[in-house]
Every structure is written in structure tokens, then in C-alpha cells.
TORTORKE-975815 format. One record per residue (C-alpha): residue number from 1; x negated, y negated, z negated. Coordinates in steps of 0.02 Angstrom, whole numbers, plus 50000, padded with zeros to 5 digits. Layout:
% residues N
    n     c1     c2     c3
  NUM      X      Y      Z
...
//
This chain:
% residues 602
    n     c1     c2     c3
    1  50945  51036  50316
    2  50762  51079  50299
    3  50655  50974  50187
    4  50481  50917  50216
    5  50361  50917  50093
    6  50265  50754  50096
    7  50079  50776  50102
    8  50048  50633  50078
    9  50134  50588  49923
   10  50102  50429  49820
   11  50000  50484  49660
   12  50051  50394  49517
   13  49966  50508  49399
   14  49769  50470  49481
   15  49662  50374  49365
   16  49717  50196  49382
   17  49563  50132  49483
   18  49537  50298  49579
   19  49571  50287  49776
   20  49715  50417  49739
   21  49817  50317  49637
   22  49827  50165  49749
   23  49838  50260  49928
   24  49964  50403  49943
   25  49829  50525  49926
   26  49807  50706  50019
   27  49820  50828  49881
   28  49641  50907  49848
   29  49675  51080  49868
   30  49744  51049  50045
   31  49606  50941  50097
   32  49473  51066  50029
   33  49546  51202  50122
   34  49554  51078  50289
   35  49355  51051  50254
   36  49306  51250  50235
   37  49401  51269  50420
   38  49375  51128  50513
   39  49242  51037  50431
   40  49090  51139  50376
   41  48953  51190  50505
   42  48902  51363  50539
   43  48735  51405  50605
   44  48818  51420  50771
   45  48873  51247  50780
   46  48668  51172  50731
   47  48617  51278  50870
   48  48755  51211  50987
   49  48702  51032  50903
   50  48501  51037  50935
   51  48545  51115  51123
   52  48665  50933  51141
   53  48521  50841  51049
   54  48381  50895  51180
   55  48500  50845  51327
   56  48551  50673  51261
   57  48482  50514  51372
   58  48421  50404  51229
   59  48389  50431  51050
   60  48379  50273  50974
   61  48294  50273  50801
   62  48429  50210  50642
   63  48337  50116  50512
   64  48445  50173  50359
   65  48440  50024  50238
   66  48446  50082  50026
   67  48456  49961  49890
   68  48389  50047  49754
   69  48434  49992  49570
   70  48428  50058  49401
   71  48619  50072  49403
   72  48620  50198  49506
   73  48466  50291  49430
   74  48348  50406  49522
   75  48471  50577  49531
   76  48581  50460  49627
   77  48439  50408  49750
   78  48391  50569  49756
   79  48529  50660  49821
   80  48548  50522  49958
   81  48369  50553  50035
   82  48426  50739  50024
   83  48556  50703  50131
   84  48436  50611  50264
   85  48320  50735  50246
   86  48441  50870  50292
   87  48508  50778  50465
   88  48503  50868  50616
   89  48459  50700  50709
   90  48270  50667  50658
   91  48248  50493  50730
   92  48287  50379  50578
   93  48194  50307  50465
   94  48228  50252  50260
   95  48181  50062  50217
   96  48217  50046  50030
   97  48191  49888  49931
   98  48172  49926  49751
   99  48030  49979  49627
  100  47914  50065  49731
  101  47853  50182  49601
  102  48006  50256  49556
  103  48061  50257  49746
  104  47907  50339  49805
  105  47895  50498  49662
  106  48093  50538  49728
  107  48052  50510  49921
  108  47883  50624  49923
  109  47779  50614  50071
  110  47903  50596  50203
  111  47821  50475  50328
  112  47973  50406  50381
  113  48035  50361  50194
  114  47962  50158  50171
  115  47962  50072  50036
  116  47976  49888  50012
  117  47954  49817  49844
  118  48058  49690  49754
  119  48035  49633  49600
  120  48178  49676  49475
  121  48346  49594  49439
  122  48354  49554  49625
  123  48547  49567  49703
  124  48613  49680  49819
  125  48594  49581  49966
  126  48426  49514  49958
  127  48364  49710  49929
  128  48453  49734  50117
  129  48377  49591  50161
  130  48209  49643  50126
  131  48244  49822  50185
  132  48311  49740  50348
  133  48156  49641  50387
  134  48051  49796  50376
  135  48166  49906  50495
  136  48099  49964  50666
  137  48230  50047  50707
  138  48375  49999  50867
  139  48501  50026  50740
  140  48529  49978  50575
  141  48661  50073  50418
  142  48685  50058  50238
  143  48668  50222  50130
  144  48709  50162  49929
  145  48602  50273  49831
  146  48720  50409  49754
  147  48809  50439  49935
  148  48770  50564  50049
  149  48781  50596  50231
  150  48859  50717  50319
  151  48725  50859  50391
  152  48794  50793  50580
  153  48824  50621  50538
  154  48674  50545  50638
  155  48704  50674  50750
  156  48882  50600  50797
  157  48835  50426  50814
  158  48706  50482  50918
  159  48811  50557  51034
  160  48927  50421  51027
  161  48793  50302  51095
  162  48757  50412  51227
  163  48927  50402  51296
  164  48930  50198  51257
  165  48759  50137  51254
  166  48819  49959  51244
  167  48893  49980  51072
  168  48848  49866  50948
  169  48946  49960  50818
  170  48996  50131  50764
  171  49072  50179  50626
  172  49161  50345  50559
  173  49306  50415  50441
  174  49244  50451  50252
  175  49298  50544  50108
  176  49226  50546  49904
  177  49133  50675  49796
  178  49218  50681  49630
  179  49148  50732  49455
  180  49158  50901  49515
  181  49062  50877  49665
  182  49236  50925  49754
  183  49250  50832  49926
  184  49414  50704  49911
  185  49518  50574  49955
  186  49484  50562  50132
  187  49508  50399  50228
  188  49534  50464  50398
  189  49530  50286  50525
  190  49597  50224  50676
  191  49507  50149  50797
  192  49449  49988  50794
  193  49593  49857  50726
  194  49560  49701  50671
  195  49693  49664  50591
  196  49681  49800  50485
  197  49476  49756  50440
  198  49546  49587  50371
  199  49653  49692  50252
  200  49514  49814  50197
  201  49341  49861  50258
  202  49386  49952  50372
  203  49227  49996  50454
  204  49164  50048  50288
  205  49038  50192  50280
  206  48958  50242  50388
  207  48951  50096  50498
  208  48796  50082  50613
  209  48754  49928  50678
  210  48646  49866  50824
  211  48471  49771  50733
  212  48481  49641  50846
  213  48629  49580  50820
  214  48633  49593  50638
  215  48481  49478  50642
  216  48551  49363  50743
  217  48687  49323  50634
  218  48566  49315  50459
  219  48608  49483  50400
  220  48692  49489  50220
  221  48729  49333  50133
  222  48681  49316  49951
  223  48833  49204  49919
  224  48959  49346  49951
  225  48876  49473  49833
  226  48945  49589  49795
  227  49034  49611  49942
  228  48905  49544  50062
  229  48921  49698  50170
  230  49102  49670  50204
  231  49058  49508  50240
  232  48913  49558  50372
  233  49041  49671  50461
  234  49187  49555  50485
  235  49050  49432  50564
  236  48966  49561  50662
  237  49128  49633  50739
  238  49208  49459  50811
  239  49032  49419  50865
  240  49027  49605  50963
  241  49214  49612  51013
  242  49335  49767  51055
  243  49220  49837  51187
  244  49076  49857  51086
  245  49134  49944  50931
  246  49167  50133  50943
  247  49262  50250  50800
  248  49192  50446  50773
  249  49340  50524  50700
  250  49248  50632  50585
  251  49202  50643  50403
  252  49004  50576  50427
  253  48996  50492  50252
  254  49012  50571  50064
  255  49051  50413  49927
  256  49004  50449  49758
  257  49172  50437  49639
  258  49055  50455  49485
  259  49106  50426  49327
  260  49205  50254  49383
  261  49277  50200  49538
  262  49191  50124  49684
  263  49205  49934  49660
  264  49294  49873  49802
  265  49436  49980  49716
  266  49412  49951  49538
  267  49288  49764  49535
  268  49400  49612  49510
  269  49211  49536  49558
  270  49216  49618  49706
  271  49391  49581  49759
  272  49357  49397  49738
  273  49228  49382  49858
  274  49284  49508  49981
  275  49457  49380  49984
  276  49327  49231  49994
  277  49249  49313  50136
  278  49414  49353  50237
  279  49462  49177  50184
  280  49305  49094  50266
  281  49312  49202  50422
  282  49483  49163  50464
  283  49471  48968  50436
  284  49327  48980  50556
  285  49429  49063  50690
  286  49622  49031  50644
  287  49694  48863  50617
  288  49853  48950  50563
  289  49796  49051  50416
  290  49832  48938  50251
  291  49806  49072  50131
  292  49713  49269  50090
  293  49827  49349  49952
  294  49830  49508  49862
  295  49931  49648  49972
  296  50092  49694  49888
  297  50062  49851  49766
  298  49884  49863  49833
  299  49771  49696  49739
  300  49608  49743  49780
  301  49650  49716  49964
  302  49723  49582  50087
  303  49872  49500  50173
  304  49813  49339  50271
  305  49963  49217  50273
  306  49993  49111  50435
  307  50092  48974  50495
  308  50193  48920  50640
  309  50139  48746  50690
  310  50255  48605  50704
  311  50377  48550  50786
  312  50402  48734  50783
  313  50424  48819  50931
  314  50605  48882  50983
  315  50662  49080  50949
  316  50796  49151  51062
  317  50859  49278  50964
  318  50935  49422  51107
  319  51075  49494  51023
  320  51140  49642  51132
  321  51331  49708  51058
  322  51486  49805  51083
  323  51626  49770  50948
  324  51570  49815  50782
  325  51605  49637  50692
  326  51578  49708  50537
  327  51367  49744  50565
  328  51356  49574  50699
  329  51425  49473  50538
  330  51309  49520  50447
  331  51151  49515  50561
  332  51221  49328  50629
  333  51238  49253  50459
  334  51071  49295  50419
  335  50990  49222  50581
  336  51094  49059  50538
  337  51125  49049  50370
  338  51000  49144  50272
  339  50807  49113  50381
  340  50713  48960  50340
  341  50650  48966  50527
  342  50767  48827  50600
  343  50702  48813  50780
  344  50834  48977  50841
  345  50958  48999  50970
  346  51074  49155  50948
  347  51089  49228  51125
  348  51244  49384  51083
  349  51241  49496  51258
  350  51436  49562  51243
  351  51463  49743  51326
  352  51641  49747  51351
  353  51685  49732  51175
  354  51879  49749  51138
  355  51930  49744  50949
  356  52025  49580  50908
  357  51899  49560  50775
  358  51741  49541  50876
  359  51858  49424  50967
  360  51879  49308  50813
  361  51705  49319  50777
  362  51650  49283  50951
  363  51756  49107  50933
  364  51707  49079  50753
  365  51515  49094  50812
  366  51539  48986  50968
  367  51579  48846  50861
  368  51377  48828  50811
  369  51296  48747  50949
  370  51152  48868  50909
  371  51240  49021  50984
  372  51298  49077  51155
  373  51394  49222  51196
  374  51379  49301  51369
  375  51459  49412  51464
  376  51368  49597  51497
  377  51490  49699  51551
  378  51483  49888  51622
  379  51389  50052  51579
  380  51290  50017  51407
  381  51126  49961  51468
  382  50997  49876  51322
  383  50846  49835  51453
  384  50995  49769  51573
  385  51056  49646  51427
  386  50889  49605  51371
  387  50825  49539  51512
  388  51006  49446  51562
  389  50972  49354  51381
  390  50790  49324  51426
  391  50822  49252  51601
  392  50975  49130  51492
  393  50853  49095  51330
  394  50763  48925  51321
  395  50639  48949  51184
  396  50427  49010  51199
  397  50473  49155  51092
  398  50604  49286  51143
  399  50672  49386  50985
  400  50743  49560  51045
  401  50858  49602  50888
  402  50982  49746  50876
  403  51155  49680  50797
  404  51139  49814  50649
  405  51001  49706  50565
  406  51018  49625  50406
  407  50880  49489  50322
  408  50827  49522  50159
  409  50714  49366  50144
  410  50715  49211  50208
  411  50527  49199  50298
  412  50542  49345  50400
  413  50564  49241  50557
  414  50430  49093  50531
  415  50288  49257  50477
  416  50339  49347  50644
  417  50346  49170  50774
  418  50158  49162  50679
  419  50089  49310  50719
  420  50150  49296  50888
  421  50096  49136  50931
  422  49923  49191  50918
  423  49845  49227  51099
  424  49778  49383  51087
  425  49940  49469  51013
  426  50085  49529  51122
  427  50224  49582  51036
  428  50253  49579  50857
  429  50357  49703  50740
  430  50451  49694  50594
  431  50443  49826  50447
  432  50617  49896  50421
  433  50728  49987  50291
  434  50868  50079  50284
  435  50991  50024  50180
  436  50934  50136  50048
  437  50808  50049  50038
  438  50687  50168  50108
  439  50568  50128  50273
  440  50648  50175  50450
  441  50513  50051  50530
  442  50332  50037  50506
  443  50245  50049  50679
  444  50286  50188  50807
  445  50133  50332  50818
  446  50146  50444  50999
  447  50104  50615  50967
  448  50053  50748  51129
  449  50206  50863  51134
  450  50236  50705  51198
  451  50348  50609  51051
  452  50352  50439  50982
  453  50382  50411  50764
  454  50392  50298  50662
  455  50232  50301  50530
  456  50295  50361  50375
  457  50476  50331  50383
  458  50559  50394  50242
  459  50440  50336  50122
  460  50508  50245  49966
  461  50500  50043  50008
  462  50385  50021  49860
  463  50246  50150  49939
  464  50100  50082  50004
  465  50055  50218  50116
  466  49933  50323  50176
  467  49785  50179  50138
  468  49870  50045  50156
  469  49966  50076  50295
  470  50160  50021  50249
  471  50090  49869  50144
  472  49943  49783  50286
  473  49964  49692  50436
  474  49911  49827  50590
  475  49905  49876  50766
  476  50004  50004  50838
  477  49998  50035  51025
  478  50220  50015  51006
  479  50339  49938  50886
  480  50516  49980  50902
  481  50626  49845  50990
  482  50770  49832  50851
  483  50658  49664  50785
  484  50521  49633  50904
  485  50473  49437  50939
  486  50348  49421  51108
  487  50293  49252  51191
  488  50403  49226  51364
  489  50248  49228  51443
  490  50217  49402  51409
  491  50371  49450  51435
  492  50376  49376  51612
  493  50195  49451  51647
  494  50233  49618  51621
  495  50394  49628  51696
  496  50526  49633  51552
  497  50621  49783  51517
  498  50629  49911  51625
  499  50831  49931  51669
  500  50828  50052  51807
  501  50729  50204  51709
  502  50739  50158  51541
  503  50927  50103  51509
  504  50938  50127  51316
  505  50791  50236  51235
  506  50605  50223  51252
  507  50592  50035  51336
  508  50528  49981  51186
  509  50368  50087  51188
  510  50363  50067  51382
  511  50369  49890  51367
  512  50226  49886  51219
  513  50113  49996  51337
  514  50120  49886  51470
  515  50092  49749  51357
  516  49943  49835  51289
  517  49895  49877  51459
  518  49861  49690  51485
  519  49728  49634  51355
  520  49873  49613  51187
  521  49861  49690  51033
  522  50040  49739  50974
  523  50047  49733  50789
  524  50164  49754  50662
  525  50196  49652  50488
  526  50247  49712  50318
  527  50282  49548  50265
  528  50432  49542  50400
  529  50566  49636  50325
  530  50736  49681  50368
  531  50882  49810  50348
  532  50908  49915  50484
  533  51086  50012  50513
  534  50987  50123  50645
  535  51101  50171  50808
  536  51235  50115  50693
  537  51327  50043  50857
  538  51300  50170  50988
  539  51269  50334  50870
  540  51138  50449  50874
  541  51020  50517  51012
  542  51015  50673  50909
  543  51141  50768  51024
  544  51250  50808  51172
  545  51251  50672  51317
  546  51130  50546  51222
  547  50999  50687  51177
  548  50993  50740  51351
  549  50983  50544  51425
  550  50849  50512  51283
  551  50754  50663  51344
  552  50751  50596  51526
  553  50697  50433  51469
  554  50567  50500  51362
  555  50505  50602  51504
  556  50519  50447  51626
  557  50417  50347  51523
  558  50276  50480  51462
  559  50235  50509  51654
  560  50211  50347  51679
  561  50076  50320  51498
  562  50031  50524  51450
  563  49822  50465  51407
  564  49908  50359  51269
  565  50046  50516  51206
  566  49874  50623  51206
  567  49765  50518  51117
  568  49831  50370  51002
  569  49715  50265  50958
  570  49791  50199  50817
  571  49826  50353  50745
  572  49669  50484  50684
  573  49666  50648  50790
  574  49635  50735  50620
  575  49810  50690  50567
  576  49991  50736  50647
  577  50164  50670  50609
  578  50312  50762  50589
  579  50483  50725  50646
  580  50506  50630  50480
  581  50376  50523  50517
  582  50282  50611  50378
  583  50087  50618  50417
  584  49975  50786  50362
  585  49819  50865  50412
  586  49787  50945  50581
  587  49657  51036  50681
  588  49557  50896  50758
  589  49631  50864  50910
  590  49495  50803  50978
  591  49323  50901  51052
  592  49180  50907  50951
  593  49040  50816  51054
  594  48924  50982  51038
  595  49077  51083  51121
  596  49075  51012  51283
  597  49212  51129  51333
  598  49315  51137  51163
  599  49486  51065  51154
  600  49583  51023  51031
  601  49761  51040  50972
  602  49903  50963  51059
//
């Protein structure tokens, strides 16, 4: 058997508060070589740029707001207003609050450099403050002196607010200059997820935001410092909503590594009020969250704790089987016996099972008045049984659970009934394991050749991921149905499984599309986890007749959703999975805006 090499490999041996160390980091090397081919312009590509730049409909001026301090000392400001000064988009302006003199020998006579004064010992966000009030420009973005941006990094959001003028927000993917002035650690995004920005800042840098809307909500608030920006953009994007933010999925902004780490990954100082700050926009939104806690493995960033309410609402647990006591033991014992979610009924579909033990186990389980077993007989058909145990279950929330599922801990259920109960979220997954302990489950990512995989899988249960991404709470346009819990209502609006084209592979993506189709967000929680004995029942689509039915189904259900195989959302065109699951670099797959008629990679 062939064996991947990861490229993404968790790197224990990064300084202890660099990026690397925390984030399953791209190796250097690799990435430097993905930035000489794919990332650095030629003089082709400014004259292609300037040609766009001339055609463009509006050009709205971005005030860039600096908050100079001696900490970062004048080489660091420097650099930054080299970095303006170098953009191929000319409409912006520089408001920096600071000591004027110092500001104004580094800026020279660039008329659209301003300075505002402060007087010294002033914090962070009252030096945006100021620079805010002096901005004239539609748009607003933070550059910290030290940081650079990309040559084409106005450029891009320009062009992105050409093609949505009504943005409010746009931010990009990012990466870090170390000591060696070597481009690193990239932090390629997905699009907008909220979820995700409770967990980290996601928008990060380079985030441009609309003026007016900044003001209207007070811009930065001394009382989060230092984390008052993360604070501004987690109010800014529920005040804008979905529509109005828009991702570039390009490297537009340069951190400085320095000689220490940024703080939101090394400032206990900052961690606290960033928490403070997820903490105070939840409660303001969510009467469910009850607590912001450190992410497992990852302490400088989030995982918001809900709640159900009570009396809680009931779980039908859909149970689809054919013999195999052994693994339905196992998986029915820990719905019963080992969840401290008591509001369940156990709904087992039976498919013409036939060993005498699944017939002692059937009588031993109908014993608990929790638990009905029903009769499902004929060709092996998972949609066919899932909707026969929807159209029986009596609770709100309908649990579609495969009978080779074990619980590891007892608040799986009561963290999944929470996430689902709020409105905006469709379906819910659960991270899974093998029984090695390694993850089969994490979120499903669809790929153009067209495929479907599971993020990651394979990585070691204790990995965080690729930032963050096996340890926070995110969106995925599909989770796979082995443990997926989904409000009846949504499962009656869109239909339910489809039975007739999607028998026993791809209905779970199918039916996560068409959820996502209508308004839900389908998400996926770390802090749900199970076992998972995958295909353990019915064996493995891997050959002979089940390859070739999985391949029909795949097909079926591609035709009917191939602008989501193309383009996920949730997953950055700069990155591809393998058939492991394991994520590494790619050719963007996506044009560049100043290639009209460039495509990229499928």
C-alpha cells in the first residue's frame, strides 16, 4: 500500500508560541516553493493588473488605519508604508495616530500619508480611534506597523468590490515573515464561517471594512484592549450578515513573526480578552451559551459551550441494522446506558436480520420502553430505513446513527441536540474515530474530480489540525450521516433522504446540500465524539458490486450539486485533499481576477 506523506504534519519541534507549533504547519520549503510559482507577480501580471484597474466601475478609496508605538519602532513602520507605497491600487490613504515627528521623517512627503497626533502612553484602540475619525476614505483596514501588504493586496479587494459592491467586509488568507524574512506559516481561509470566527479571528488580516458601518457601531472599544480588533470584527460581521462579507483566497497580508510571536498566539493578555469578547457577544445573541473555554490542545483560542434547554427536547435515535449483535450492543448501551442526555427514544430499523443472537438482543432491548424495533425488510436500503424511522419517531430532533458507533463520553448527545436547536443550523455532525483512536470524521470537503473526504482523517486524535480545524466548532457544506442530529422540521422541509437514487452512499452529502440550499449552516463539533467501526456492517465500497453502486450514486448526486464539487466554500481553492483526507498545496484553483479568462485546476 502506498503511503502519503502528510504535509501538513503537526510540528512539535516549532518554538512553543510560534503559529507552527500549535497548527499542523506546511513545511517552509514547500510553501516557499508554492510562493515562487504561484504567488509572486511578474511584470506581466502588473500590466494585466493596471489594464483590470482602468476598467473597474468604482474605486473606492481605503483609509488604512496604523497605530504607531515605540514597541514597534520606526524600521517596523517603515517597512509597512513601503508596502503601501508599493500597491498597484493608488486610491488609499494612511491615517496614523502616534508621535507625529517620528511618523512624518519615515512617511516623507507622500500626500496621502496623515498624521494624527496622540500624546504618548495612549492604547491601541484609542490610536484607531483617532486614526478612524480622521479617515475619508469608503473603506476602512488595519495595517500593525511591522506588517506588510501584499504588492496586489488593494488591488484584490478592489476587484472584489467590484463584483459585490454591497460588501461591508472583505477579508483575505495571510501568511508570516520570519527572522529570515522567509514567507511562512500560511493560514489559507474558508469563506466566511461564523462559527469558526468565534473560535479564532478569523477575518484577521487583511480585513477591510465598510467606514460607515464601523462608525455606527463605535469602532474599537478600549475595554477589550488588546484585542479590541477582534472584538470590532465579531460585532461588525453579525451586524453585516452572510451576504455582505466576501473572502479573497489569496495571500494579501505579510505578519511580522519578529523576534516573539504575535500575541493572539503567545499573550495570555490577549487571550483573556479575546475570550471576554466572544463571551459578551454570544450572551448578547445566544441564550444557550453558558460558557467560552480554552479549545482542547489549542488555549489561546475558543470552544463556546451550549446548552439544551429544559424539559429537554426528545432525540429519536434512527438506528438502521442487519445482524451484527456484537457492534448494535455496543452502540445501544451507550445511547441508554452511558449518555447523560435522557430525553431519547432508540428507533432500531431491522433489515432482515437472521442470527439467533440479534434475535436475543432484539427481545432483551424491547424490554426498555425507550426502544422500538421495526421491521425493514428487503434490498439494503439506508435512505429507505431512515425515513421509515423518521415517519415512526416522536421527538423534535431526529438522530441518524449507524449501529457501528460507540460513545466515548457521556455529553456527546446533550452538545449535539444544542447545536442543533439553534435556528440557523441544519444538521449537526459528530467528530469520529476509529477505534485506533485516530479521526475517520471531521467534516466532509468535495473536491472537483468530483469526490467527497473527510478533512484530515487519519490524523492522530490528539492533532489539532490544519489551524484549528479538528479541535473548533465549523461549517462544512456536508457531515457524514453515521452521527448526524437535524430538527424534524428540516428534515420534513427538504424532503428526507433520498431512497430512490441514493439507496446507501452519498445521501448524506445530498441531504446536507439541500439543507444548505435552504438558508442552514451545517456544522460539525469536536466536542461530539464517538467511535466509529466504518462500513463495519455492510463492508467496504472500495470494490466489486459496492464500488460500482457507490460510483452511480456519486454520479447521481454530483449532477444534481456540481457548483458546490467545483468550488467548496469551506474549503480554500489553494489547498486539495487526497484520498486520505490529507490536505496539501495546490495550484489555485481559482482565476486570478486580472485573468479574466484563466482557470484554474480541477
Amino acid at each position: 500500500m502506498r503511503v502519503l506523506k502528510r504535509w501538513f504534519s503537526f510540528d512539535r519541534s516549532a518554538a512553543p508560541n510560534a503559529p507552527g507549533a500549535v497548527t499542523a504547519a506546511i513545511p517552509t520549503r514547500r510553501y516557499r516553493a508554492w510562493v515562487r510559482r504561484y504567488d509572486t507577480l511578474e511584470e506581466s501580471d502588473r500590466v494585466a493588473i493596471r489594464a483590470h484597474l482602468s476598467g473597474l466601475s468604482r474605486r473606492p478609496v481605503v483609509s488604512i488605519l496604523i497605530a504607531a508605538s515605540d514597541e514597534q519602532g520606526a524600521e517596523g513602520l517603515r517597512r509597512s508604508l513601503q508596502s503601501l507605497a508599493a500597491q498597484l491600487y493608488d486610491d488609499w490613504e494612511a491615517c496614523i495616530a502616534g508621535d507625529a515627528g517620528n511618523a512624518r521623517s519615515i512617511a516623507g512627503a507622500d500626500p496621502r500619508v496623515r498624521i494624527v497626533e496622540i500624546s504618548r502612553g495612549r492604547g491601541e484602540a484609542e490610536a484607531l480611534n483617532a486614526a478612524l475619525a480622521a479617515a475619508r476614505g469608503d473603506f476602512v483596514a488595519i495595517l500593525d506597523p511591522g506588517d506588510r501588504l501584499a504588492e496586489y493586496a488593494l488591488y484584490g479587494v478592489a476587484a472584489e468590490l467590484d463584483l459585490a459592491p454591497m460588501s461591508d467586509v472583505v477579508y483575505s488568507d495571510e501568511d508570516f515573515f520570519d527572522d529570515s524574512e522567509e514567507r511562512c506559516w500560511p493560514h489559507f481561509k474558508p469563506d466566511w464561517d461564523p462559527d469558526l470566527a468565534l473560535g479564532l479571528d478569523l477575518l484577521g488580516r487583511l480585513c477591510v471594512m465598510r467606514a460607515s458601518v464601523v462608525r455606527a457601531l463605535g469602532g474599537f472599544r478600549e475595554e477589550f484592549e488588546p484585542a479590541a480588533q477582534y472584538d470590532l470584527r465579531l460585532r461588525l460581521t453579525h451586524a453585516a450578515g452572510a451576504d455582505r462579507i466576501r473572502h479573497v483566497p489569496a495571500v494579501l497580508y505579510h505578519r511580522c513573526f519578529g523576534q516573539s510571536a504575535p500575541r493572539d498566539f503567545s499573550s495570555a493578555e490577549y487571550t483573556e480578552a479575546a475570550r471576554e469578547a466572544v463571551w459578551r457577544h454570544c450572551r448578547a445573541h445566544e441564550t444557550a451559551v453558558i460558557a467560552v473555554e480554552p479549545a482542547p490542545g489549542l488555549p489561546f483560542w475558543n470552544r463556546v459551550i451550549r446548552t439544551p434547554p429544559h424539559p429537554e427536547p426528545l432525540v429519536s435515535a434512527i438506528v438502521p441494522t442487519r445482524d451484527r449483535a456484537d457492534l448494535l450492543r455496543a452502540c445501544t448501551q451507550g445511547v441508554l446506558a452511558r449518555t447523560d442526555y435522557r430525553a431519547i427514544e432508540l428507533i432500531i430499523l431491522d433489515n432482515d436480520s437472521a442470527e439467533p443472537e440479534t434475535a436475543a438482543l432484539f427481545e432483551e432491548l424491547r424490554r426498555d420502553p425507550r426502544v422500538r424495533v421495526i421491521e425493514a425488510p428487503g434490498r439494503f436500503n439506508f435512505s429507505a430505513m431512515v425515513n421509515q424511522g423518521a415517519s415512526a419517531a416522536r421527538g423534535d430532533i431526529l438522530l441518524l446513527l449507524n449501529n457501528d458507533i460507540e460513545v466515548l463520553n457521556p455529553l456527546w448527545l446533550g452538545e449535539m441536540v444544542s447545536q442543533a436547536l439553534r435556528p440557523e443550523i441544519g444538521a449537526v455532525g459528530a467528530r469520529l474515530l476509529f477505534p485506533n483512536g485516530n479521526v475517520q470524521h471531521s467534516g466532509v470537503i468535495l473536491t472537483p474530480e468530483p469526490n467527497a473526504y473527510h478533512a484530515l482523517r487519519h490524523s492522530r486524535g490528539g492533532d489539532p489540525g490544519y489551524y484549528g480545524q479538528l479541535a473548533l466548532t465549523r461549517t462544512y457544506l456536508a457531515v457524514t450521516g453515521a452521527c448526524l442530529a437535524i430538527r424534524r422540521e428540516v428534515f420534513e422541509e427538504v424532503g428526507g433522504l433520498d431512497e430512490q437514487h441514493l439507496a446507501v452512499t452519498s445521501n448524506d452529502i445530498d441531504l446536507c446540500l439541500r439543507i444548505g440550499a435552504r438558508g442552514y449552516r451545517v456544522i460539525c463539533t469536536p466536542r461530539a465524539e464517538l467511535i466509529h467501526h466504518e462500513s463495519a456492517t455492510r463492508g467496504s465500497d472500495a470494490r466489486g458490486a459496492n464500488l460500482r453502486r457507490a460510483r452511480t450514486e456519486l454520479a447521481h448526486a454530483v449532477s444534481r450539486a456540481k457548483a458546490h464539487y467545483a468550488r467548496d466554500k469551506y474549503a480554500n481553492p489553494n489547498l486539495s485533499y487526497t484520498h486520505d483526507g490529507y490536505v496539501v498545496l495546490s495550484k489555485p484553483r481559482v482565476a486570478r481576477p486580472w485573468r479574466a479568462n484563466e482557470k484554474g485546476t480541477g
